[in-house]
C-alpha positions, 0 to 999 in steps of 0.5 A: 500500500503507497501511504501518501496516495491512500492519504490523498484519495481519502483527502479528497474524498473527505473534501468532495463530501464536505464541500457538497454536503454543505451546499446540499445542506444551504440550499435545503435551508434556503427553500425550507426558509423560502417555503415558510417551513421553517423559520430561520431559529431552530435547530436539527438533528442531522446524521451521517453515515460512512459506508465502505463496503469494500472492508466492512466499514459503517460508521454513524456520525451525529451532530446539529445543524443550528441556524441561529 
């Protein structure tokens, strides 16, 4: 196994989820917002979920997302 091209590929994979799991998230929150169904004070549980078949991996991950 090459550590350093392991390293990079989780890093950008890493990044990818991140970077467009907040624009998914934004733009959830500005229709939510926009729709009247919500009102820009709450907070939400969210959940994530990181599956690698491969070897087996499936890991949950909770947190919040809090809009004020």
């Amino acid at each position: 196994m090459n550590e350093e091209v392991f390293n990079l590929s989780i890093r950008k994979f890493l990044k990818m989820v991140g970077v467009n799991s907040q624009r998914e998230i934004e733009h959830a929150v500005a229709k939510a917002l926009a729709d009247g169904t919500i009102a820009g004070t709450e907070s939400f549980p969210a959940k994530v979920t990181l599956e690698i078949a491969g070897f087996k991996l499936k890991v949950e991950f909770d947190g919040e997302i809090t809009l004020q």
